[in-house]
Biopython code that builds the backbone (N, CA, C, O; Angstrom):
import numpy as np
from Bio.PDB.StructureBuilder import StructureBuilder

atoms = [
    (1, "UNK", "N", (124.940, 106.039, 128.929)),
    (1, "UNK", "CA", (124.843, 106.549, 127.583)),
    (1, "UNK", "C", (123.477, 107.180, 127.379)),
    (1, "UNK", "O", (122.529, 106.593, 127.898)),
    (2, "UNK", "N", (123.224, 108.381, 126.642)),
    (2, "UNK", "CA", (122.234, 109.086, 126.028)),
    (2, "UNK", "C", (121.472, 108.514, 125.196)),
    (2, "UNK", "O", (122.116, 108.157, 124.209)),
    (3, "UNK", "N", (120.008, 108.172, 125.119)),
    (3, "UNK", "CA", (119.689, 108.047, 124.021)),
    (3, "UNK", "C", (119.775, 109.165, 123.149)),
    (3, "UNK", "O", (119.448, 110.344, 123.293)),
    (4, "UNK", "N", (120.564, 108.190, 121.709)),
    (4, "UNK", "CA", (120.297, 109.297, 120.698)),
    (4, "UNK", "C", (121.723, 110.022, 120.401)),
    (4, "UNK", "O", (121.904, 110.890, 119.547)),
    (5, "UNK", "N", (122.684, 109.491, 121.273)),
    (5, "UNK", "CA", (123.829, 110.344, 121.502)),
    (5, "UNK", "C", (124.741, 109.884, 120.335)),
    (5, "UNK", "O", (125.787, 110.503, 120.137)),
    (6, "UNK", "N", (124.419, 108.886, 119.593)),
    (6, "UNK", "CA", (124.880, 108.222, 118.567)),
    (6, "UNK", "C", (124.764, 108.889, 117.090)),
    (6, "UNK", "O", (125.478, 108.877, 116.087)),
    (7, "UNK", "N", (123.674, 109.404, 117.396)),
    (7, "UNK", "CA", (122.374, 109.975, 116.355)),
    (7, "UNK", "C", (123.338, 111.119, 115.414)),
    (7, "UNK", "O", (124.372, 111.524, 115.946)),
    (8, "UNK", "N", (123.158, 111.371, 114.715)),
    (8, "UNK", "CA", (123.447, 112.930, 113.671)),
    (8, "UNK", "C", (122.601, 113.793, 114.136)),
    (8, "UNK", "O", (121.504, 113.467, 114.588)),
    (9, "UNK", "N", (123.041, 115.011, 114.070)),
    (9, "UNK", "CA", (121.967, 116.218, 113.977)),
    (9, "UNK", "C", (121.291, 116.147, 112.844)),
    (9, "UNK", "O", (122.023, 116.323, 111.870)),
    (10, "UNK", "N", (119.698, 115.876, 112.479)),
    (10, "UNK", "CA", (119.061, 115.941, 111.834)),
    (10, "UNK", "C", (118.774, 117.467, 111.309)),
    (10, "UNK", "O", (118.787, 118.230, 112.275)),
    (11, "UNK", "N", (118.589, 117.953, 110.420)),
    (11, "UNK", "CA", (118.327, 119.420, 109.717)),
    (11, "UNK", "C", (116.839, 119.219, 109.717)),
    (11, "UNK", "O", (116.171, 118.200, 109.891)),
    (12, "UNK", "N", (116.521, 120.387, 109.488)),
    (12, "UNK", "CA", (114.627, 120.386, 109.355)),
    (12, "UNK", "C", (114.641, 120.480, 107.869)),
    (12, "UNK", "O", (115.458, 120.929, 107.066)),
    (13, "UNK", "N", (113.468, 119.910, 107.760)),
    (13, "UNK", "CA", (112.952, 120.222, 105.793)),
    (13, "UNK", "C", (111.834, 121.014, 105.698)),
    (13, "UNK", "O", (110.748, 120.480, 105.919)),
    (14, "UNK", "N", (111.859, 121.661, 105.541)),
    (14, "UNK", "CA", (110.291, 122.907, 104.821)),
    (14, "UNK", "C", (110.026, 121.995, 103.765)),
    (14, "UNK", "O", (110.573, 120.988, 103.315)),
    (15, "UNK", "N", (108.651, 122.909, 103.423)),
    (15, "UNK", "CA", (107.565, 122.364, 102.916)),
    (15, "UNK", "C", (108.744, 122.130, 101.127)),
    (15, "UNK", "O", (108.808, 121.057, 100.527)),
    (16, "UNK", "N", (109.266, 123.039, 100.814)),
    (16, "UNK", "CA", (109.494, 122.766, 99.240)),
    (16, "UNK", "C", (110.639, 121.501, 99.409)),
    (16, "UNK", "O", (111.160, 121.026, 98.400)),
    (17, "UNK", "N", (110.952, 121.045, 100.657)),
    (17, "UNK", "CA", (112.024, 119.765, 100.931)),
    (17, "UNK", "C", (110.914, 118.474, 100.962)),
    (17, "UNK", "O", (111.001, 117.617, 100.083)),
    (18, "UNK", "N", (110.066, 118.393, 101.814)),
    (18, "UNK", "CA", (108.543, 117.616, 101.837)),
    (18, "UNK", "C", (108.393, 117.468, 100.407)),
    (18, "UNK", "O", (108.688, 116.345, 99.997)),
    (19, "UNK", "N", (107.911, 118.521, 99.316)),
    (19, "UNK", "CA", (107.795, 118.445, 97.987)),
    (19, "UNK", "C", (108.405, 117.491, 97.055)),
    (19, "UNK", "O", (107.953, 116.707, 96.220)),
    (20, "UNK", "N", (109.788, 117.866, 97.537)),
    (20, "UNK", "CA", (110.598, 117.480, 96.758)),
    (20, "UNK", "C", (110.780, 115.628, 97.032)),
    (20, "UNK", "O", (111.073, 114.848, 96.125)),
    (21, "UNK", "N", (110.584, 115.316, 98.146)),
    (21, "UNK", "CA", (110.396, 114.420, 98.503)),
    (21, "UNK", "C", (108.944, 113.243, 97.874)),
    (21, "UNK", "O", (108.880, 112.040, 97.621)),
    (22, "UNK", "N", (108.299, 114.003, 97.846)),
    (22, "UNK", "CA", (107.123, 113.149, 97.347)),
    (22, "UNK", "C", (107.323, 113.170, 95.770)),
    (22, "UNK", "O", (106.885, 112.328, 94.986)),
    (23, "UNK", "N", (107.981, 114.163, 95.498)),
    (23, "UNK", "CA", (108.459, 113.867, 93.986)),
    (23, "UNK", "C", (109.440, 113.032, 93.677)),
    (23, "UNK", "O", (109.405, 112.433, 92.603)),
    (24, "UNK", "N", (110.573, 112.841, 94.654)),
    (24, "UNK", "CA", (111.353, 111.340, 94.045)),
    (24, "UNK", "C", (110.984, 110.307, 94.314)),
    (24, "UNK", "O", (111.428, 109.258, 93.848)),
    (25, "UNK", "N", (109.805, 110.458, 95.387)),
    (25, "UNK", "CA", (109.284, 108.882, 95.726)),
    (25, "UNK", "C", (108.012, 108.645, 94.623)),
    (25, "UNK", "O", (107.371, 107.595, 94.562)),
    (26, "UNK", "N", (107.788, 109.782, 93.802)),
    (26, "UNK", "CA", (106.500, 108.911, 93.091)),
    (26, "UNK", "C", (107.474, 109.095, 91.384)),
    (26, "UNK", "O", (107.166, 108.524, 90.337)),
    (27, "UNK", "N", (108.460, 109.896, 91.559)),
    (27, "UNK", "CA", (108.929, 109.829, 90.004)),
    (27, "UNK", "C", (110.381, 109.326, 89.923)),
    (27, "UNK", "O", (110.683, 109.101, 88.751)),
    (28, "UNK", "N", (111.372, 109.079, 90.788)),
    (28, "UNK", "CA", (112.819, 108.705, 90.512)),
    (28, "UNK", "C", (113.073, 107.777, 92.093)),
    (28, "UNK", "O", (113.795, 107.994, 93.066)),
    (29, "UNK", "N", (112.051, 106.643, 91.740)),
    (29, "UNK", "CA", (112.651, 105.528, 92.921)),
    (29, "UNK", "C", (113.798, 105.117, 93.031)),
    (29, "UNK", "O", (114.243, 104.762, 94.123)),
    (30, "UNK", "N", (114.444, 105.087, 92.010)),
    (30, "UNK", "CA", (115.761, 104.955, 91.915)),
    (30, "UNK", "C", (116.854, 105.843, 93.143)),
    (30, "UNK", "O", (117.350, 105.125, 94.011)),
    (31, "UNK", "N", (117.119, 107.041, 93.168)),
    (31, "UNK", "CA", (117.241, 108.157, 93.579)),
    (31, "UNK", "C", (117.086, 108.039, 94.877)),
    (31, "UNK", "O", (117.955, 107.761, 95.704)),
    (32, "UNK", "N", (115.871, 108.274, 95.064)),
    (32, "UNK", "CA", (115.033, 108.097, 96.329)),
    (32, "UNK", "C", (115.696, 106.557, 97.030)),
    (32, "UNK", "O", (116.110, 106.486, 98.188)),
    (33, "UNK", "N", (115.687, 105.913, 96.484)),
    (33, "UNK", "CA", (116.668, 104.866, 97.328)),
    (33, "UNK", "C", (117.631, 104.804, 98.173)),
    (33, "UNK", "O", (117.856, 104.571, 99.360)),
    (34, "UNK", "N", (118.435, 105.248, 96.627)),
    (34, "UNK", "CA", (119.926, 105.239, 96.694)),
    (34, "UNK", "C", (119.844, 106.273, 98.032)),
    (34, "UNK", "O", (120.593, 105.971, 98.961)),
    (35, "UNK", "N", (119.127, 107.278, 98.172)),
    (35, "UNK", "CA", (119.730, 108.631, 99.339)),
    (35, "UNK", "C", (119.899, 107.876, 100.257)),
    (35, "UNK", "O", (120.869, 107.682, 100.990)),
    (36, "UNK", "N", (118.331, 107.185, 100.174)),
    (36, "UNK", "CA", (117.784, 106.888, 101.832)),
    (36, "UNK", "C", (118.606, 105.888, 102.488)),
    (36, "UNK", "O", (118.974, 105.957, 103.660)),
    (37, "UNK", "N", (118.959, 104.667, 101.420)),
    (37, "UNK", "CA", (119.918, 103.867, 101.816)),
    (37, "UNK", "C", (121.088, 104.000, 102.445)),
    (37, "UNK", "O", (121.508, 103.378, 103.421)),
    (38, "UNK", "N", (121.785, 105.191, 101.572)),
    (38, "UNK", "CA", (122.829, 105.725, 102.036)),
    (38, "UNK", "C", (122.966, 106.963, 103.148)),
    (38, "UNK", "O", (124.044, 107.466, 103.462)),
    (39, "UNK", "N", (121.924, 107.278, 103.575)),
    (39, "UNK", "CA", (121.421, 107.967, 104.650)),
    (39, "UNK", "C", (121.888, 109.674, 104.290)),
    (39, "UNK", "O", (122.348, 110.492, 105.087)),
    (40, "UNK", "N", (121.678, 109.804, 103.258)),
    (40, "UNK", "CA", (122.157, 111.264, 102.651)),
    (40, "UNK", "C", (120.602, 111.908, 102.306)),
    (40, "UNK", "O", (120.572, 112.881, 101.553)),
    (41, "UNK", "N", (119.689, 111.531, 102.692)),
    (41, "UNK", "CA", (118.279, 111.581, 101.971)),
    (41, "UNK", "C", (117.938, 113.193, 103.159)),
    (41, "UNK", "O", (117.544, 114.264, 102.697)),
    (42, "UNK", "N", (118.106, 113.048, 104.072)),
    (42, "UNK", "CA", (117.560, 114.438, 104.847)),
    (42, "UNK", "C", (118.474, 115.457, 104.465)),
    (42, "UNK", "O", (118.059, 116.525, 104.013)),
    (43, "UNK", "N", (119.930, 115.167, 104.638)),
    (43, "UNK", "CA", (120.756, 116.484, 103.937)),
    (43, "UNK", "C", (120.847, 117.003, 102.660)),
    (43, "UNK", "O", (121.202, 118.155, 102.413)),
    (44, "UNK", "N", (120.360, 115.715, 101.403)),
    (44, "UNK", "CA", (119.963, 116.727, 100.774)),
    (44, "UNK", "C", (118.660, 117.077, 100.202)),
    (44, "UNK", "O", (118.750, 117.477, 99.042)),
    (45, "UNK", "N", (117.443, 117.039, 100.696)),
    (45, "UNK", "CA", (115.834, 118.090, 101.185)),
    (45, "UNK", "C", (116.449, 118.695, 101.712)),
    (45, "UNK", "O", (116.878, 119.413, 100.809)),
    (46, "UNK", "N", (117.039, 119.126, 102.858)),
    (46, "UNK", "CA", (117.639, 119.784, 103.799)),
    (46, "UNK", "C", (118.201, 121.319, 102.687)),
    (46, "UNK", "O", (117.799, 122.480, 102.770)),
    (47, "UNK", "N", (119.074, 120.818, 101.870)),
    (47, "UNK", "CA", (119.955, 121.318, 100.976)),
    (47, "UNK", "C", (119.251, 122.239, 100.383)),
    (47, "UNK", "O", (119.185, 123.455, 100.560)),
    (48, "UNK", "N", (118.657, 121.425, 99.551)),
    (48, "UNK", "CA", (117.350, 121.379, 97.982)),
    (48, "UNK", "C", (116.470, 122.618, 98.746)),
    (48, "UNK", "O", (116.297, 123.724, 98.235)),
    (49, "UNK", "N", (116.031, 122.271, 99.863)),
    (49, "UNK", "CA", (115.046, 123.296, 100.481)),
    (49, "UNK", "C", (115.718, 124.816, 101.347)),
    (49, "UNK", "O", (115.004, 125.661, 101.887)),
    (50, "UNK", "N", (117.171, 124.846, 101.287)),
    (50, "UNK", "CA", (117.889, 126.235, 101.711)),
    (50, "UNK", "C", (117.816, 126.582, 100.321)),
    (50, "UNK", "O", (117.296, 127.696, 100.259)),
    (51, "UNK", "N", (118.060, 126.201, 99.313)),
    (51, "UNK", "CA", (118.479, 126.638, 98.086)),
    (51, "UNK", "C", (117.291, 127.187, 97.311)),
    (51, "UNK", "O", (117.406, 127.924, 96.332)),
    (52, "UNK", "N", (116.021, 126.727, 97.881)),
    (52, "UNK", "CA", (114.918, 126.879, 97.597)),
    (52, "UNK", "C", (114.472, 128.195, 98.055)),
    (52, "UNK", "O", (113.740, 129.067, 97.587)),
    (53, "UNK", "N", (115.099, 128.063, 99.034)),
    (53, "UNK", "CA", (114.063, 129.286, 100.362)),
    (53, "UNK", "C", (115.066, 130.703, 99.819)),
    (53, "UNK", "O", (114.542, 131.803, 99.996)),
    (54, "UNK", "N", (116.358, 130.674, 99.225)),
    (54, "UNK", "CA", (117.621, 131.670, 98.956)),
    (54, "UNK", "C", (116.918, 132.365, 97.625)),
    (54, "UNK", "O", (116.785, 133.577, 97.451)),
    (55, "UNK", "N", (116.438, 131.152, 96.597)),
    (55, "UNK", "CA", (116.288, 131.706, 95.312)),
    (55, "UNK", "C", (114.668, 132.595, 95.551)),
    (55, "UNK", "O", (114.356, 133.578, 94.880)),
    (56, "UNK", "N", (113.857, 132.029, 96.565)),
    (56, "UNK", "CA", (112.401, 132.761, 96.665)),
    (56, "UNK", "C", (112.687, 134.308, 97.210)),
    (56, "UNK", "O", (111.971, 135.218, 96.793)),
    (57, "UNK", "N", (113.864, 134.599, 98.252)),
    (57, "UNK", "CA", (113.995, 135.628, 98.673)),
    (57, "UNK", "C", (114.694, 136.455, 97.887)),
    (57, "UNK", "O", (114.656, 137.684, 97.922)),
    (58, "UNK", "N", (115.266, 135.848, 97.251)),
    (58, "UNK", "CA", (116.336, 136.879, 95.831)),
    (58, "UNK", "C", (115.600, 136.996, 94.707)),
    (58, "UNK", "O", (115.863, 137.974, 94.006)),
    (59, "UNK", "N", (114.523, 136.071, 94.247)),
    (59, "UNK", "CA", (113.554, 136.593, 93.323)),
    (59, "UNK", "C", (112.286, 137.814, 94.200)),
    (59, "UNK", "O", (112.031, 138.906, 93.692)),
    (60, "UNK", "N", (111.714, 137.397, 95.380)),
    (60, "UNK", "CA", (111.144, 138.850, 95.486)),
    (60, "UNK", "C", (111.850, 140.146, 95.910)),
    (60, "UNK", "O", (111.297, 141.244, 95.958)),
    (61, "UNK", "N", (112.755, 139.971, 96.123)),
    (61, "UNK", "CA", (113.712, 141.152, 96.754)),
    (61, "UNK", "C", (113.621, 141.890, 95.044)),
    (61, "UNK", "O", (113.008, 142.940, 94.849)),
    (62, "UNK", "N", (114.352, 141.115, 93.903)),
    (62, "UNK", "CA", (114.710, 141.444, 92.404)),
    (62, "UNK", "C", (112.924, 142.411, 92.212)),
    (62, "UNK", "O", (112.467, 143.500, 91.867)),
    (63, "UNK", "N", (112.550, 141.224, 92.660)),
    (63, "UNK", "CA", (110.945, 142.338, 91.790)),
    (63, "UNK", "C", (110.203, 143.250, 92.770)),
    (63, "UNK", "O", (109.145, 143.856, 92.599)),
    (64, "UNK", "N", (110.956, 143.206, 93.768)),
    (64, "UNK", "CA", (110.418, 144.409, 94.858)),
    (64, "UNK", "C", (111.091, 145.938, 94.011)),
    (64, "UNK", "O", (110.599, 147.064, 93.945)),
    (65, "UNK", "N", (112.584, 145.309, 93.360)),
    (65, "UNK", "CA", (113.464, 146.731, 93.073)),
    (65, "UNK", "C", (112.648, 146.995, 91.686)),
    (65, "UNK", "O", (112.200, 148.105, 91.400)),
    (66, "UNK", "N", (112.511, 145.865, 90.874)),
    (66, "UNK", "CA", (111.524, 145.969, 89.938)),
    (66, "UNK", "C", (110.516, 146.989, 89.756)),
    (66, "UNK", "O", (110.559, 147.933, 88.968)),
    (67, "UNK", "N", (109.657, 146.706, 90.529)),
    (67, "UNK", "CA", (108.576, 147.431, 90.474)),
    (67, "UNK", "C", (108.628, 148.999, 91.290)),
    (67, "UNK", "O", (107.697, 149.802, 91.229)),
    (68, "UNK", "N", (109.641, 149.185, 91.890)),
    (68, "UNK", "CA", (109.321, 150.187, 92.825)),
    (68, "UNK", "C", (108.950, 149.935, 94.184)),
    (68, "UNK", "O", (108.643, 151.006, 94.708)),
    (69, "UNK", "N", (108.852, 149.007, 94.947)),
    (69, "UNK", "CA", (108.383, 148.928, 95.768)),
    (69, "UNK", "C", (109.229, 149.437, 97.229)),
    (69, "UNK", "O", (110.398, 149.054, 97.254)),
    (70, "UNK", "N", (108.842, 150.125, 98.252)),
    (70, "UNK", "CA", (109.402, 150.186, 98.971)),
    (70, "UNK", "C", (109.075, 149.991, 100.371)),
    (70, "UNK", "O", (108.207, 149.119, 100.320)),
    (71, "UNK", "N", (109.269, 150.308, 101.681)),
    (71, "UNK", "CA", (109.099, 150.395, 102.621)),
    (71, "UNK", "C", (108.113, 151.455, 103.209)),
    (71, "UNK", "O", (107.302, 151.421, 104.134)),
    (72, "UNK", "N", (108.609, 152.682, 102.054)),
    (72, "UNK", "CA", (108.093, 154.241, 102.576)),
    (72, "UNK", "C", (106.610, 153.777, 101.756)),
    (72, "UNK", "O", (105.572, 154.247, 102.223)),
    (73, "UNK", "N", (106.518, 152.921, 100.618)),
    (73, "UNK", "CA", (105.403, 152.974, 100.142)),
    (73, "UNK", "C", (104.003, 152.556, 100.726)),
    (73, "UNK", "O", (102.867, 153.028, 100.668)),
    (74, "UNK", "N", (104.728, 151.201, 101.452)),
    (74, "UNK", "CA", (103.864, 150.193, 102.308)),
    (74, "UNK", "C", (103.397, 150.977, 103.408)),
    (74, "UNK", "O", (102.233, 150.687, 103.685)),
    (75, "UNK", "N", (104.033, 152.128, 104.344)),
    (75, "UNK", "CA", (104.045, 153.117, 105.516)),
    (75, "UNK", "C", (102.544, 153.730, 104.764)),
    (75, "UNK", "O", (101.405, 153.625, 105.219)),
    (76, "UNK", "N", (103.014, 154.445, 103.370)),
    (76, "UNK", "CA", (102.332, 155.685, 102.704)),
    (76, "UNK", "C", (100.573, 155.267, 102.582)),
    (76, "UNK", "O", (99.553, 155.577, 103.197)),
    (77, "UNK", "N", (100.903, 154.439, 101.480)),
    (77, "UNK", "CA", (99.994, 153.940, 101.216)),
    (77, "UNK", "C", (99.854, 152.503, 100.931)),
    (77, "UNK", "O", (100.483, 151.842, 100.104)),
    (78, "UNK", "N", (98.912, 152.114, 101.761)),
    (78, "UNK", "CA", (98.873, 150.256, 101.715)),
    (78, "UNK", "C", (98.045, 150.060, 100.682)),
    (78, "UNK", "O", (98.150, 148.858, 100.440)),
    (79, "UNK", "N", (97.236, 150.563, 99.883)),
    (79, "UNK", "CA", (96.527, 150.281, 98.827)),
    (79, "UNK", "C", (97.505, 150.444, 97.472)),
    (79, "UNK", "O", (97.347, 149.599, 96.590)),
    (80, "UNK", "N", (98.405, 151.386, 97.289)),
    (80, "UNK", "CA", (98.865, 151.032, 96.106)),
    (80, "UNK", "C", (100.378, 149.944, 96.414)),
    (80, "UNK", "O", (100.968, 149.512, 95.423)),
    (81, "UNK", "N", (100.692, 149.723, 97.282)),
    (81, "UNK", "CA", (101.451, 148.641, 97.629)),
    (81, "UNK", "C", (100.691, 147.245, 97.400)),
    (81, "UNK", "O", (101.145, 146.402, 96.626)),
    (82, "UNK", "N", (99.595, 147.071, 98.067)),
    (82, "UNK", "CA", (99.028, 146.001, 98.038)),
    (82, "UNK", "C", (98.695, 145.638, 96.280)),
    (82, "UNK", "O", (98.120, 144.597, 95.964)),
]
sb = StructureBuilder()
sb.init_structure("model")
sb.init_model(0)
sb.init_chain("A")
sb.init_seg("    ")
for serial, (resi, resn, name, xyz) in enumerate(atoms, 1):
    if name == "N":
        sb.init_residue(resn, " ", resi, " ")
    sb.init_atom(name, np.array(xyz, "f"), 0.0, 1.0, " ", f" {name:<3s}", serial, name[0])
structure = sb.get_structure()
């Protein structure tokens, strides 16, 4: 037998999953329990932090169209892009 072969595939957590984490352990112990106990605690940081990383790329994408920003601009000129 493998070690580990027993195991789940663990998901990775980014930093806003880490976050989120130190926020139910210092504000909803409750919560934070219940996951860990029930071993649901990495899938959902796991979760919390795709959903995180979806809404950051769809809010700058929104204010890239916002403002004008483009590709040809960043090429053109990096000072009025920047």
């Amino acid at each position: 037998m493998i070690a580990g072969e027993d195991e789940p595939e663990s998901r990775p957590i980014g930093i806003r999953g880490q976050r989120h984490l130190r926020y139910l352990n210092q504000h909803h112990k409750v919560l934070y329990s219940e996951l860990l106990i029930s071993g649901k605690l990495n899938d959902y940081l796991a979760d919390l932090n795709e959903q995180a990383e979806d809404m950051f790329s769809r809010l700058v994408k929104q204010l890239a169209e916002k403002e004008g920003v483009t590709e040809a601009i960043k090429a053109e000129n990096q000072m009025l892009w920047v």
